[in-house]
N, C-alpha and C positions, 0 to 999 in steps of 0.2 A: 673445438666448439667456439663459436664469435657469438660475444655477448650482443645482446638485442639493444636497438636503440630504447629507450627511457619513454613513452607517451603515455600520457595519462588526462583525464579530467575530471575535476570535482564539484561542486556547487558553484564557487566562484574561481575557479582556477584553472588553466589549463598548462598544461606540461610537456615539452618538448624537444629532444636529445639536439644539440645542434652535430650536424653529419659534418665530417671532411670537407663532403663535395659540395656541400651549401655554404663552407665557411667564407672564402673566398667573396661570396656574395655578398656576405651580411657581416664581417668582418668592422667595418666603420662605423654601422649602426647600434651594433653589438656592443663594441666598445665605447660609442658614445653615450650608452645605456649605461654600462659600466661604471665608468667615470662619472658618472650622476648619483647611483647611488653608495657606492663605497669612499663614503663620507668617513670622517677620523671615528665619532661612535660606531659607527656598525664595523670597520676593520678592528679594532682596539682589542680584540679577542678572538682575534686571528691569525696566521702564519705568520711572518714576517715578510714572506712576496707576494704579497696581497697587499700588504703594508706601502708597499709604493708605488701602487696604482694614485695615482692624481690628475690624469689625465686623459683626454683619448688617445695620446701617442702610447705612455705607457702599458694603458690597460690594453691594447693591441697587440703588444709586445707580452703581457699576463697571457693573457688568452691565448694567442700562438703558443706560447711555451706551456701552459695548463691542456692546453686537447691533445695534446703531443703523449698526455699519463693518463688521463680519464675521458671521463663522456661529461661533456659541458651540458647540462639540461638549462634551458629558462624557463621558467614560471610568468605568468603572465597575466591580468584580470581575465576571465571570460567574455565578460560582455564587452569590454574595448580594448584591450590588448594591451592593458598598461603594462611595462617592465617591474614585475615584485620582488624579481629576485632570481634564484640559481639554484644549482646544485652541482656539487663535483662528487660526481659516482666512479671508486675506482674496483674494479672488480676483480678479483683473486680467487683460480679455482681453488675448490675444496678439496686438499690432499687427500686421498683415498672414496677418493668421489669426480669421479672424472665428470660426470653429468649435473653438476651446481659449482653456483660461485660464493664466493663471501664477498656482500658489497661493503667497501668502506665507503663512508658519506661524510660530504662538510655542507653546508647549506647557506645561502647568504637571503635576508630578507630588507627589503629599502628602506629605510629609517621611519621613511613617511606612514610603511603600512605596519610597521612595528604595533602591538598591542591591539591587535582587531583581530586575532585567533589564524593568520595566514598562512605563519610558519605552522600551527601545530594542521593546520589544513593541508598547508606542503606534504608535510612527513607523512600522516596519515594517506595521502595521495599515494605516495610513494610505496609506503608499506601494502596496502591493497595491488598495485601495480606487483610489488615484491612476490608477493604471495600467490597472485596467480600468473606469476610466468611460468612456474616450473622449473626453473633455474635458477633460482635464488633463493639461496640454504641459509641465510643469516645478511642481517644488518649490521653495522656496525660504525659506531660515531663517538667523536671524542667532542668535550667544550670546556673549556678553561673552566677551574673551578670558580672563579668568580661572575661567570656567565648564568647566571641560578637560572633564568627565565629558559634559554636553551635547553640548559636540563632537564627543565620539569616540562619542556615541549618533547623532547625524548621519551621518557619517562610516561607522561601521560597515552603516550602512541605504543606502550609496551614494552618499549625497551627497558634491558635491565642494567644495572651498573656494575661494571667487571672490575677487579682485583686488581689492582695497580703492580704492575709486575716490572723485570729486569729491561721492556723493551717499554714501557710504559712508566714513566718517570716523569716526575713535575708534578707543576699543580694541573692536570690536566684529568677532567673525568672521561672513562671511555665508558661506553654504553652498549649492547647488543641486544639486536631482536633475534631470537630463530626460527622456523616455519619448517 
């Protein structure tokens, strides 16, 4: 089973998998997006190779190596196409369930559009996207515990907060929706 590209729209948002065959095209523009908004606040509770994006060479170099594991989604305004942000959707079928996935999700919002409700718009996008694909049995998201605002964007979208276990170490909260 191959997982579906990611498209979605919402009141102010529109949402769109970047494909393989379109990378190549939009690769320079992509990253020069990139490099705009993963600014030291909005990385600072995030991965560590994410962490040295600073530029358009690098984030080039991110992106190549990130679509390589997941589906690169962008976000984007509706009405004029500003870059808001991302998502990396990695998807894992559900053992004893050959017909759904588990998506793991990490989300990235532009500093600028921080605090206007965009992220919890994103997720919400996503989760209704989620839910009626048919194929997607569970959400799933982690954010540094001192990330409180991501959480409660999680959280207010349903997600619930999972038990910190043997593979799940740190100060890191994980979160899951299921459907």
């Amino acid at each position: 089973m191959t997982f579906p590209d990611v498209t979605f729209r919402t009141p102010r948002l529109t949402a769109a998998a970047l494909s393989s065959s379109s990378l190549p095209h939009v690769l320079s523009a992509v990253s020069t997006q990139l490099a705009s908004i993963l600014t030291t606040d909005v990385t600072r509770h995030l991965p560590p190779d994410i962490q040295t994006v600073c530029d358009t060479e690098s984030a080039a170099k991110w992106l190549l190596s990130t679509v390589a594991e997941c589906q690169f989604v962008t976000v984007s305004l509706a009405d004029d196409d500003a870059f808001v942000g991302f998502f990396l959707l990695y998807p894992e079928i559900v053992e004893h369930e050959r017909d759904g996935y588990l998506l793991r999700l990490g989300y990235v919002v532009a500093e600028r559009y921080q605090g206007q409700g965009l992220a919890s718009e994103m997720i919400a996008g996503l989760v209704a996207w989620s839910r009626s694909s048919g194929v997607v049995k569970a959400l799933s998201g982690g954010a540094s515990a001192e990330n409180v605002p991501s959480i409660k964007v999680l959280e207010k979208n349903g997600f619930v907060r999972e038990e910190n276990d043997e593979n799940h170490q740190g100060n890191t909260v994980f979160l899951t929706i299921t459907f």
